[in-house]
VOVO-908536 format. One record per residue: residue in three letters; x, y, z of N, C-alpha, C, O in turn. Coordinates in Angstrom, 3 decimals, always signed. Layout:
BADREN | ALA | X | Y | Z | X | Y | Z | X | Y | Z | X | Y | Z $
...
END
This chain:
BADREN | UNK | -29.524 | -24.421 | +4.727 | -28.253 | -24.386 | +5.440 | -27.736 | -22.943 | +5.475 | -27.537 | -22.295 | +6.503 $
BADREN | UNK | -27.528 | -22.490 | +4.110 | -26.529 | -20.982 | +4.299 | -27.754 | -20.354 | +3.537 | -28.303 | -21.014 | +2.654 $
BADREN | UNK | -28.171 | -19.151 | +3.846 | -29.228 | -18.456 | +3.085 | -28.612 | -16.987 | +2.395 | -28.932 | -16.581 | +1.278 $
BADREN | UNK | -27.658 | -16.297 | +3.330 | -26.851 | -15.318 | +2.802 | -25.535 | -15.365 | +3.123 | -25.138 | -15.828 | +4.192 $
BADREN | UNK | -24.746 | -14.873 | +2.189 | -23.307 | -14.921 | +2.082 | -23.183 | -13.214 | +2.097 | -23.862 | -12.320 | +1.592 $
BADREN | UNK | -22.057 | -13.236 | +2.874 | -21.291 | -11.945 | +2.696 | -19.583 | -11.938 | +2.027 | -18.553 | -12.551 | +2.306 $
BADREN | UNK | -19.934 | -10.981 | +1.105 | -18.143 | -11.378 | -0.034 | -17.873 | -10.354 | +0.023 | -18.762 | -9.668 | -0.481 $
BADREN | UNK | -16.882 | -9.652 | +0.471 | -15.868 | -8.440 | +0.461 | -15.262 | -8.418 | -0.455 | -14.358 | -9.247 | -0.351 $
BADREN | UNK | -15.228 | -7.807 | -1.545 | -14.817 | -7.140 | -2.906 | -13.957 | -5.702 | -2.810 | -14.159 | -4.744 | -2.065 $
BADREN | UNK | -13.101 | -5.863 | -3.659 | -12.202 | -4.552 | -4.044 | -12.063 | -4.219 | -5.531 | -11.687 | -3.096 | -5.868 $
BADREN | UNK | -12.464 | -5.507 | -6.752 | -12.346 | -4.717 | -7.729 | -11.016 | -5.350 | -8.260 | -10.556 | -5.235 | -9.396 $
BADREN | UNK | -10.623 | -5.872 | -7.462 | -9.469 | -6.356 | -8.423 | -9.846 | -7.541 | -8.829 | -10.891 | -8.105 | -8.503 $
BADREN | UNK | -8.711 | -8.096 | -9.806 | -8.853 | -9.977 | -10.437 | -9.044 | -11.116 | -9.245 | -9.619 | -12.166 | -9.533 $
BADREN | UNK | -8.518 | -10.870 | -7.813 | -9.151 | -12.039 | -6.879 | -10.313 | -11.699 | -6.801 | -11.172 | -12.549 | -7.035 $
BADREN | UNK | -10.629 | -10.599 | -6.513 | -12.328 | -10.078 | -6.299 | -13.332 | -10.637 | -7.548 | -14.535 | -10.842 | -7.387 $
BADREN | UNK | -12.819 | -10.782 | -8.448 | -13.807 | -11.240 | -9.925 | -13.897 | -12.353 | -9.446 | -15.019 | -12.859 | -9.481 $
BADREN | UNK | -12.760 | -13.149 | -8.823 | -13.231 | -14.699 | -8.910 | -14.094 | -14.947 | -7.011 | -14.653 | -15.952 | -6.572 $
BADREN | UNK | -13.882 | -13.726 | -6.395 | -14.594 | -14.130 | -5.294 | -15.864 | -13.862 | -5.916 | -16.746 | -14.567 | -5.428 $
BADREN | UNK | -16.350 | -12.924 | -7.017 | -17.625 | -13.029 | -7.255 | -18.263 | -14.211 | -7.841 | -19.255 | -14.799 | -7.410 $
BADREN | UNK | -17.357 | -14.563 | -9.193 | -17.595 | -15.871 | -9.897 | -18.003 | -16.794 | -9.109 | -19.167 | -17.177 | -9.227 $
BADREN | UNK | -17.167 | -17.357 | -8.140 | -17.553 | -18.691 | -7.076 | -18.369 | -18.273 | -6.268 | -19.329 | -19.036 | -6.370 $
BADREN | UNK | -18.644 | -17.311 | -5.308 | -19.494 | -17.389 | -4.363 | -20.795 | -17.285 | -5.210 | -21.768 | -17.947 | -4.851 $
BADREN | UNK | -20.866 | -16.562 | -6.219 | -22.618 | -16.900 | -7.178 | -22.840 | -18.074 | -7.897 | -23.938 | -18.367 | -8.372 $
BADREN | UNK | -21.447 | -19.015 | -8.031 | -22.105 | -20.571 | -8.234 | -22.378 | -21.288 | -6.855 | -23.312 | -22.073 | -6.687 $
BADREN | UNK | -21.579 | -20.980 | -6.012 | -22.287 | -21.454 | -4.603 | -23.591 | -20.950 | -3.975 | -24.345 | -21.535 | -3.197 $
BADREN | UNK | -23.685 | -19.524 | -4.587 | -24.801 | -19.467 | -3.621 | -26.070 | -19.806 | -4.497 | -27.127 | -19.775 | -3.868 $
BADREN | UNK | -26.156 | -20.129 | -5.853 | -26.701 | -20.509 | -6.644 | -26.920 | -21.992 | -6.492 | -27.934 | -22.528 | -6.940 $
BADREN | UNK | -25.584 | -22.931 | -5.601 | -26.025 | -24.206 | -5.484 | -26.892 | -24.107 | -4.101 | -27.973 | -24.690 | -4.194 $
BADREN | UNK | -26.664 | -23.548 | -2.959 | -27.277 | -23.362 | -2.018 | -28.521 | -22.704 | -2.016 | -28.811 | -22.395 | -0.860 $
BADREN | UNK | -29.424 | -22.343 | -2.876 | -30.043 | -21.177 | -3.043 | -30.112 | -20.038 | -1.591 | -30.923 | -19.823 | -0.691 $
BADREN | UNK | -28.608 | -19.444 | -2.040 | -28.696 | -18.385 | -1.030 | -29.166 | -16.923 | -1.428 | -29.932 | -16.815 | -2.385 $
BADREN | UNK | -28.866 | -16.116 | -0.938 | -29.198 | -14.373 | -1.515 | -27.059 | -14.339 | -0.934 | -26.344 | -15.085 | -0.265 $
BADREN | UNK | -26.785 | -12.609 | -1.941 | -24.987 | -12.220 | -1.811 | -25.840 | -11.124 | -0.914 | -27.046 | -10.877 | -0.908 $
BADREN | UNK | -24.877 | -10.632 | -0.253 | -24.469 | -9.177 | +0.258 | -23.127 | -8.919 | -0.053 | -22.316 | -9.250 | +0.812 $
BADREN | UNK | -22.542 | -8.226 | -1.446 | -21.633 | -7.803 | -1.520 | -20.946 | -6.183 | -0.985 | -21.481 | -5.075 | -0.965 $
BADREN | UNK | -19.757 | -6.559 | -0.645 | -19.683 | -5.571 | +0.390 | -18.101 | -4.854 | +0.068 | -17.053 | -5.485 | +0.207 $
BADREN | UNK | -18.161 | -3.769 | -0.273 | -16.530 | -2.869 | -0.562 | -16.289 | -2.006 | +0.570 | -17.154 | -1.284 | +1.065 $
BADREN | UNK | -15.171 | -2.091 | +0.943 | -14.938 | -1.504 | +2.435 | -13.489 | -0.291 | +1.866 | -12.318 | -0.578 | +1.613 $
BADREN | UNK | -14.090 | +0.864 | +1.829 | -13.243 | +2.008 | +1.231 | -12.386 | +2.578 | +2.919 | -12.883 | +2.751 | +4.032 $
BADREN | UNK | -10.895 | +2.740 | +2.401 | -10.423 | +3.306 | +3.470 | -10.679 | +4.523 | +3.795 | -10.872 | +5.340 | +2.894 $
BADREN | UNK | -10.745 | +4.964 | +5.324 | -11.132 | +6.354 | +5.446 | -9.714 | +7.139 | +5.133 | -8.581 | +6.673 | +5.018 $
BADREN | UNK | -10.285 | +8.789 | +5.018 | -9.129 | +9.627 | +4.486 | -8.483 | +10.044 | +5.464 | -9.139 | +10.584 | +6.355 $
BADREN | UNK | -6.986 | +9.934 | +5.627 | -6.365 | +10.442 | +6.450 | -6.671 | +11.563 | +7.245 | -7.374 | +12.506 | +6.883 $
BADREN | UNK | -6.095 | +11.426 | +8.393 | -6.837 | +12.458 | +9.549 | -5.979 | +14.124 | +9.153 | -4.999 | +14.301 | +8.429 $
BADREN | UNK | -6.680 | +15.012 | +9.831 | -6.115 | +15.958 | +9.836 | -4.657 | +16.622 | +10.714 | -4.261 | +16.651 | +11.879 $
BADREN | UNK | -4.192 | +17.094 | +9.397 | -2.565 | +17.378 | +10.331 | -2.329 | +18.666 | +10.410 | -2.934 | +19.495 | +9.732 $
BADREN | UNK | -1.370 | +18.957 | +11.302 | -0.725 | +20.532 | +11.757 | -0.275 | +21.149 | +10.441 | -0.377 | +22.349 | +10.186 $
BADREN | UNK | +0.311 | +20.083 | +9.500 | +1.219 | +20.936 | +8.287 | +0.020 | +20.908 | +7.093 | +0.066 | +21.320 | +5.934 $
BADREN | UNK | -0.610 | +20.529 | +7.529 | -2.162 | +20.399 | +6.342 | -2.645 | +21.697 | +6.654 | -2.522 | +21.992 | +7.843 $
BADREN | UNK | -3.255 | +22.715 | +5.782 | -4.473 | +24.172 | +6.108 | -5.990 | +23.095 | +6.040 | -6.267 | +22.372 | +5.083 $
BADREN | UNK | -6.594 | +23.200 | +6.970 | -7.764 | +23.182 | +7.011 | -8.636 | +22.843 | +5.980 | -8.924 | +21.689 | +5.664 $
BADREN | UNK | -9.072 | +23.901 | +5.440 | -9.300 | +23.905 | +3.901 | -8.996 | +23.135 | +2.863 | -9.884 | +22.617 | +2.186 $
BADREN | UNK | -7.469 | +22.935 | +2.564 | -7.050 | +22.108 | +1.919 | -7.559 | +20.578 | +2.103 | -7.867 | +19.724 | +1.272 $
BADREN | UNK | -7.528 | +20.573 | +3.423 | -8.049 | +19.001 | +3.472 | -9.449 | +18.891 | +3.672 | -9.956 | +17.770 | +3.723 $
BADREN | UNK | -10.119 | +19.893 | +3.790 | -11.639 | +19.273 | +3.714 | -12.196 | +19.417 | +2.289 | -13.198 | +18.829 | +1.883 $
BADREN | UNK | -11.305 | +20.411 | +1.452 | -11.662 | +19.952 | -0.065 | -10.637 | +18.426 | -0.529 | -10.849 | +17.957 | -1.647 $
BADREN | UNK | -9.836 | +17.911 | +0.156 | -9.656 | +16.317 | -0.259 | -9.996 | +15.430 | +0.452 | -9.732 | +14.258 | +0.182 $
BADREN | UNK | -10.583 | +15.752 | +1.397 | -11.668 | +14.657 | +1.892 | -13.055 | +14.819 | +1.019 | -13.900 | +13.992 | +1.364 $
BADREN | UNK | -13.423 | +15.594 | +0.094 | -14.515 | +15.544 | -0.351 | -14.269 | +14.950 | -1.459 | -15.055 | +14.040 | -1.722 $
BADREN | UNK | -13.086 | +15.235 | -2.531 | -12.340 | +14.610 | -3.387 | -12.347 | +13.015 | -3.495 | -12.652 | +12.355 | -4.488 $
BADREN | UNK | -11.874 | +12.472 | -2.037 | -11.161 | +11.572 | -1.543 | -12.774 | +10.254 | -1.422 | -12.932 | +9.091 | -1.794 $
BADREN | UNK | -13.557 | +11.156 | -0.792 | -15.366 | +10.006 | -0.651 | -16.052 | +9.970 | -1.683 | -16.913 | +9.118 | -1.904 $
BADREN | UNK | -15.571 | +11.425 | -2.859 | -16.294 | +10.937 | -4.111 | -15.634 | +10.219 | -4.839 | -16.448 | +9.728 | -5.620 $
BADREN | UNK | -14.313 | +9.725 | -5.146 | -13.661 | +8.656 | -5.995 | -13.809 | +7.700 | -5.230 | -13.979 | +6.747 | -5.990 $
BADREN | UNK | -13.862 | +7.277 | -4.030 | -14.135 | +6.009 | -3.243 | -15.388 | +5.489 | -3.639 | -15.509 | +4.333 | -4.043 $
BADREN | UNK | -16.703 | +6.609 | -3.505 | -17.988 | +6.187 | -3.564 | -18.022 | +5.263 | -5.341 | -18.379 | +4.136 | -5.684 $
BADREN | UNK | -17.531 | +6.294 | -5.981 | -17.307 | +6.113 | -7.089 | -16.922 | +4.777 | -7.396 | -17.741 | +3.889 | -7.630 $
BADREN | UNK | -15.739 | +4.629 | -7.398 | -15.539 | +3.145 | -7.356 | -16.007 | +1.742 | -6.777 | -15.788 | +0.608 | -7.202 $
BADREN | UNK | -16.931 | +2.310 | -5.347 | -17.358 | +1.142 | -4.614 | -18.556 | +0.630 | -5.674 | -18.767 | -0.566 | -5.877 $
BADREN | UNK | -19.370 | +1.801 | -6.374 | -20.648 | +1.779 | -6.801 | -20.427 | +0.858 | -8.194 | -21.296 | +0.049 | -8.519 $
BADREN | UNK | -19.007 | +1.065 | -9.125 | -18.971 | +0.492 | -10.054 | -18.753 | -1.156 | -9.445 | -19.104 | -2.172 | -10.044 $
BADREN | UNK | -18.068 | -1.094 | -8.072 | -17.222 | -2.574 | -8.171 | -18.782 | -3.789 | -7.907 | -19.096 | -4.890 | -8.358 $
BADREN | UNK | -19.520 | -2.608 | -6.749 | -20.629 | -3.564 | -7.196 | -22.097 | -3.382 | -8.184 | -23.222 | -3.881 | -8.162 $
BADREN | UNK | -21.862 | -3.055 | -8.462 | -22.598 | -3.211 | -9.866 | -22.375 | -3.978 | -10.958 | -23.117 | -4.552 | -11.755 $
BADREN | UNK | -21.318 | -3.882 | -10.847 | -20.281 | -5.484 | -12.025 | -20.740 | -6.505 | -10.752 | -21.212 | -7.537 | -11.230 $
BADREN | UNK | -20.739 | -6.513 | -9.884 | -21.103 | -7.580 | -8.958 | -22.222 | -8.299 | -8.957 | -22.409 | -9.512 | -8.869 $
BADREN | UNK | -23.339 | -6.891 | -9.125 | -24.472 | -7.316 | -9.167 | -24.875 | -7.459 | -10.430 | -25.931 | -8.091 | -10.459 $
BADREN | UNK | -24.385 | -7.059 | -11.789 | -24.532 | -7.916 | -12.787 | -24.183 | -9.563 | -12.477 | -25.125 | -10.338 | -12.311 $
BADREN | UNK | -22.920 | -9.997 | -12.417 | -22.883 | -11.612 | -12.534 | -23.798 | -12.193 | -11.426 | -24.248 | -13.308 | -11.689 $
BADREN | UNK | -24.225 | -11.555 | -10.022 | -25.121 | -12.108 | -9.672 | -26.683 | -12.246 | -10.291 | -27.026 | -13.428 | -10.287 $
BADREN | UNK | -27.164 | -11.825 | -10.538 | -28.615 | -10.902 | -11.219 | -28.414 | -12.299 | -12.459 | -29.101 | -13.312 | -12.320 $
BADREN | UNK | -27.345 | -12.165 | -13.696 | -27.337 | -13.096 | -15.190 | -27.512 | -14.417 | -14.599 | -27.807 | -15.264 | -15.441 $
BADREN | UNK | -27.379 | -15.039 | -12.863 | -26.982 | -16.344 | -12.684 | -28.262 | -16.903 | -11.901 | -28.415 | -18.103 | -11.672 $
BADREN | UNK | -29.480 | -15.560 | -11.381 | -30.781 | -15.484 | -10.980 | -30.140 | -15.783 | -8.941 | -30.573 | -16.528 | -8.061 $
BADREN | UNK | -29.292 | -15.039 | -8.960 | -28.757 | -15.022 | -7.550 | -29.000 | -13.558 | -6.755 | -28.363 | -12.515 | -6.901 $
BADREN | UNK | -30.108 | -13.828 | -5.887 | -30.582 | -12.144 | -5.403 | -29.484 | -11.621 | -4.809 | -28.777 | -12.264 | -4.033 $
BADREN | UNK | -29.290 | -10.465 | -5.129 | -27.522 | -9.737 | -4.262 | -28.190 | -8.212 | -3.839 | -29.192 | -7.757 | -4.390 $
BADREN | UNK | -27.466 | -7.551 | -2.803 | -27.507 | -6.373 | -2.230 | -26.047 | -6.315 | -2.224 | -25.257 | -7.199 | -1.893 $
BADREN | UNK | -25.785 | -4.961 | -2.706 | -24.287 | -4.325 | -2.262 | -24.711 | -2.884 | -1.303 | -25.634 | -2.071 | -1.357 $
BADREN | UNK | -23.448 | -3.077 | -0.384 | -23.269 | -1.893 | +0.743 | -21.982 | -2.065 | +0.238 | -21.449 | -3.006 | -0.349 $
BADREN | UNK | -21.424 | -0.485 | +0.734 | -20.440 | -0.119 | +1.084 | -20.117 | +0.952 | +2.372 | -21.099 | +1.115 | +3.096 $
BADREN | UNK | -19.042 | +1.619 | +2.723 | -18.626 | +1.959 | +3.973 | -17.274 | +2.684 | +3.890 | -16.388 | +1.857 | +3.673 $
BADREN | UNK | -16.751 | +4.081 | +3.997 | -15.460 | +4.309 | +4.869 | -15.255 | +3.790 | +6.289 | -15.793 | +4.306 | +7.268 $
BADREN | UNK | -14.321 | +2.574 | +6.342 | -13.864 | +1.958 | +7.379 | -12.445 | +2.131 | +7.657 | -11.531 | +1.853 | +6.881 $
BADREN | UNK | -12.283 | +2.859 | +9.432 | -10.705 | +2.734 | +9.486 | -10.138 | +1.105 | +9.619 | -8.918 | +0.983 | +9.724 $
BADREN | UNK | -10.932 | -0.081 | +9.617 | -10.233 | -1.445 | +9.996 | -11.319 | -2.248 | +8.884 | -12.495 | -2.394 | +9.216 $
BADREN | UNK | -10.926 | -2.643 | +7.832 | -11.504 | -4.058 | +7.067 | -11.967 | -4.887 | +7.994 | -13.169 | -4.929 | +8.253 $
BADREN | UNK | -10.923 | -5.771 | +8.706 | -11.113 | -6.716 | +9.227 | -12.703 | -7.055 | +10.251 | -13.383 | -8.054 | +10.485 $
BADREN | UNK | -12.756 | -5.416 | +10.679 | -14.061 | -5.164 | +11.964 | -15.097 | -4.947 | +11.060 | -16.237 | -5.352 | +11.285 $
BADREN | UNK | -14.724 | -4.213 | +9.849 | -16.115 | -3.977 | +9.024 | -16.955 | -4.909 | +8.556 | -18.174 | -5.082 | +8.535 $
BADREN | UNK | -15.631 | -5.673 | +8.048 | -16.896 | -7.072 | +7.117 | -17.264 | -7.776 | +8.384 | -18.330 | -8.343 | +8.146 $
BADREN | UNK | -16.831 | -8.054 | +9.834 | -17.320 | -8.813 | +10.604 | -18.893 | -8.289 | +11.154 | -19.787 | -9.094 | +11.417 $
BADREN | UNK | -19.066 | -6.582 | +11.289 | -19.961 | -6.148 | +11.548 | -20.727 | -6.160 | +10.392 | -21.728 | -6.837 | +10.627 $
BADREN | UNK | -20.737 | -5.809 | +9.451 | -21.725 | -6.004 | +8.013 | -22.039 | -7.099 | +7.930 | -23.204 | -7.313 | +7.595 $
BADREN | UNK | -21.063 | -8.340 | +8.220 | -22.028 | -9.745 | +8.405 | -23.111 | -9.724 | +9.437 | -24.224 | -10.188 | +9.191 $
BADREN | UNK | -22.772 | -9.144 | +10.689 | -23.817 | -9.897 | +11.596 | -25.326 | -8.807 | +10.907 | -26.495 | -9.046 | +10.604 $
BADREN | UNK | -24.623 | -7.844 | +10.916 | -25.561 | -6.326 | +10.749 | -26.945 | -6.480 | +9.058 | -28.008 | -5.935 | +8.757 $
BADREN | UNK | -25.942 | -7.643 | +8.367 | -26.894 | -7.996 | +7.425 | -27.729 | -9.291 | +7.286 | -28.581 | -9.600 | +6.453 $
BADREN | UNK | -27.189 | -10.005 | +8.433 | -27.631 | -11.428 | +9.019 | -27.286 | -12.711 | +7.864 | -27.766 | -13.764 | +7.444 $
BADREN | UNK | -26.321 | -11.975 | +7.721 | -25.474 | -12.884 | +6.832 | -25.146 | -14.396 | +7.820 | -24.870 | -14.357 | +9.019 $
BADREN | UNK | -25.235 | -15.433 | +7.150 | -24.268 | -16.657 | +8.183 | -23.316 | -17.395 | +7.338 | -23.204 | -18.618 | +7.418 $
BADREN | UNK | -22.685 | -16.730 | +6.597 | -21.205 | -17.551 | +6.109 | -20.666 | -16.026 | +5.384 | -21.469 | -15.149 | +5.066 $
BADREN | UNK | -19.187 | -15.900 | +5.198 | -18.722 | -15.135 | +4.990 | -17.815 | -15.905 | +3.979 | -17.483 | -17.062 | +4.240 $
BADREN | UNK | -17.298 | -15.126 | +2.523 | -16.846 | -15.651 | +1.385 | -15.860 | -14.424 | +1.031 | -16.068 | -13.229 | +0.823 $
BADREN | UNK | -14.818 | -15.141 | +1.050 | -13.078 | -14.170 | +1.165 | -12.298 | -14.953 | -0.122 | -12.153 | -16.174 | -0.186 $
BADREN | UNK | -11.877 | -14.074 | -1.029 | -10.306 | -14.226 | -1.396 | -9.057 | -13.647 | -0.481 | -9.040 | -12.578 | +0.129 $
BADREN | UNK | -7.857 | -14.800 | -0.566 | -6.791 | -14.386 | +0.310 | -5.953 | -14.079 | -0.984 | -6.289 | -14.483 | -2.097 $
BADREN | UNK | -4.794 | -13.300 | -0.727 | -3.292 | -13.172 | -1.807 | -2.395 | -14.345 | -1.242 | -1.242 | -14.368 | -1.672 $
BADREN | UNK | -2.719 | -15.200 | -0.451 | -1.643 | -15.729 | -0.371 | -0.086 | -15.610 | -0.287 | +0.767 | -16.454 | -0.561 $
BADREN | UNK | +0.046 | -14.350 | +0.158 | +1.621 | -13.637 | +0.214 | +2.420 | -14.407 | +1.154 | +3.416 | -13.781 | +1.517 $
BADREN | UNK | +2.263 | -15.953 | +1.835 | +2.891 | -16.107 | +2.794 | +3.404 | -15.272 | +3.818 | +3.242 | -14.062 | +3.975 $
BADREN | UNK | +4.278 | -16.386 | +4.738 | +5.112 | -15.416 | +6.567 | +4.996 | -13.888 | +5.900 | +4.113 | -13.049 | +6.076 $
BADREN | UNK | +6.086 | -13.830 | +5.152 | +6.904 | -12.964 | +4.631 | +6.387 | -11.644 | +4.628 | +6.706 | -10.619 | +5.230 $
BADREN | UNK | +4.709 | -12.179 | +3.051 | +3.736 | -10.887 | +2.804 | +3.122 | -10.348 | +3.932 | +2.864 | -9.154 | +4.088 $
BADREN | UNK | +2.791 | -11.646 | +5.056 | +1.574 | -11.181 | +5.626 | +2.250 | -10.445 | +6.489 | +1.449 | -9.837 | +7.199 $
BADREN | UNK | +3.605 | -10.157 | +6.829 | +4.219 | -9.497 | +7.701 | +4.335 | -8.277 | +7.459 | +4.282 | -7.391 | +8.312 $
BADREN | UNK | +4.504 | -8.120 | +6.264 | +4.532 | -6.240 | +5.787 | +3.306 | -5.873 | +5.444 | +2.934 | -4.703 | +5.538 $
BADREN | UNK | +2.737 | -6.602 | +5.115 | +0.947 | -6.228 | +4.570 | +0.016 | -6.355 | +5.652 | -0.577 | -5.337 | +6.007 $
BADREN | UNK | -0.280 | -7.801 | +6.427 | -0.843 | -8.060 | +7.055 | -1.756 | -8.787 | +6.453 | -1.750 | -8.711 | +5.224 $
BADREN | UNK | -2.913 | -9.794 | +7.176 | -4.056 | -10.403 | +6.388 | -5.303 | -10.206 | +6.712 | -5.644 | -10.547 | +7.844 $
BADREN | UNK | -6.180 | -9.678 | +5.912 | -7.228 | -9.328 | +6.501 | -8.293 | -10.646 | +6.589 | -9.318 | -10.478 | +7.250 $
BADREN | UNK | -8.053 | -12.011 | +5.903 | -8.690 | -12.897 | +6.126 | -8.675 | -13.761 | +7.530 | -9.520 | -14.387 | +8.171 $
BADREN | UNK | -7.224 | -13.457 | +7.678 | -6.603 | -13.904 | +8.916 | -7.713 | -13.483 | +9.925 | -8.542 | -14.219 | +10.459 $
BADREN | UNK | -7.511 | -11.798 | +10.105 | -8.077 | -11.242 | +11.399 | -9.652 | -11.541 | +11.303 | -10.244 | -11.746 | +12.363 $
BADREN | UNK | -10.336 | -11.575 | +10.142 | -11.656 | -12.317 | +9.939 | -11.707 | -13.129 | +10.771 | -12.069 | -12.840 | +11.912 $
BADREN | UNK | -11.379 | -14.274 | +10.434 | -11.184 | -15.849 | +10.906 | -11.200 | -15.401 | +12.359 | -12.150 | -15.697 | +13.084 $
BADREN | UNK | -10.066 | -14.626 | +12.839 | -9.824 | -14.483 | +14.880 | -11.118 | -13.732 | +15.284 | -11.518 | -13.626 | +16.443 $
BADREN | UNK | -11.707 | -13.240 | +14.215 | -12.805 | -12.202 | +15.061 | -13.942 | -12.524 | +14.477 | -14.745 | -11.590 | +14.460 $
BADREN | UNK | -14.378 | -13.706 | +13.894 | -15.884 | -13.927 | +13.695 | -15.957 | -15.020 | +14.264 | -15.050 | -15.835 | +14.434 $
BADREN | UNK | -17.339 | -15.098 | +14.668 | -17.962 | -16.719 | +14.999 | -18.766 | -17.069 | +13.628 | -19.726 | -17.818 | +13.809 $
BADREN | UNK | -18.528 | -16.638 | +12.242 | -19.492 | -17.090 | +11.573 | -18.575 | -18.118 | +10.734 | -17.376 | -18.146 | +11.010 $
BADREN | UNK | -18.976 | -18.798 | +9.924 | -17.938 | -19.681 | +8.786 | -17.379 | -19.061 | +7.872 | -18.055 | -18.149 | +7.396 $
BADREN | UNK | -16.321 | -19.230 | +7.418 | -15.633 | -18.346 | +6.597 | -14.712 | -19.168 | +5.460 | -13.613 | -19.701 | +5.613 $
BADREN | UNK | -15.337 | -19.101 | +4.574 | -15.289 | -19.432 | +2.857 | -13.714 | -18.730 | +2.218 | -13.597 | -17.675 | +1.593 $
BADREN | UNK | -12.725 | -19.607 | +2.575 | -11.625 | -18.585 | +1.853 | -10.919 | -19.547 | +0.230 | -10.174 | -20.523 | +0.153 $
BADREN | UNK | -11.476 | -18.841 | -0.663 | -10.581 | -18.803 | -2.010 | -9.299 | -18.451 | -1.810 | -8.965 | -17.590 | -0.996 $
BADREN | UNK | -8.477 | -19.120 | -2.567 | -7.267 | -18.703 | -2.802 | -6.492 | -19.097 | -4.179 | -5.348 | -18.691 | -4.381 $
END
């Protein structure tokens, strides 16, 4: 039925449990993970910025990103790996989440996609926005949301 899952991870406590569940599911399904951290890109360059200045914090800015993407999956791919669940992690500077994980699904031939939401209700999703939401409007694949 589902052979690979794609789970968008950040590293935080929903992200632990999107790992936890999607590796007992894909463990009941015998699927393979593609875990996937989608780092924001660094702000563009401005008039009141020197040049310089910002291309030494854009270099700053992709090595603490890389940095962190590499730890978040690697803890990833530990609990997958201890549970005998084959996983690949990618990561990416993306200006839009929502377009990235949709393209990293098709791009890894993923066919179900596995999301934690915050559940912030009207309210949150109005100042924050939801990136599970815009998932859901912009994939044709199935989409697995924890909450």
């Amino acid at each position: 039925m589902y052979k690979r899952l794609l789970v968008p991870v950040d590293g935080s406590e929903l992200s632990d449990r999107a790992m936890q569940e999607s590796v007992a599911l894909a463990k009941q399904l015998g699927a393979a993970i593609t875990g996937f951290v989608a780092e924001p890109m660094q702000p563009t360059l401005t008039e009141t910025r020197p040049h310089s200045l910002w291309a030494q914090d854009l270099k700053e800015h992709e090595a603490r990103t890389e940095a962190h993407a590499r730890q978040v999956l690697a803890r990833f791919e530990e609990v997958a790996r201890a549970a005998g669940v084959p996983f690949d992690g990618v990561h990416d500077h993306v200006p839009r989440i929502d377009k990235a994980i949709i393209q990293i699904a098709e791009s890894q031939g993923c066919d179900m996609i596995v999301m934690v939401t915050h559940g912030r209700g009207a309210f949150g999703e109005f100042l924050f926005g939801s990136h599970t939401k815009a998932v859901l409007a912009g994939s044709k694949l199935p989409l697995l949301v924890l909450h």
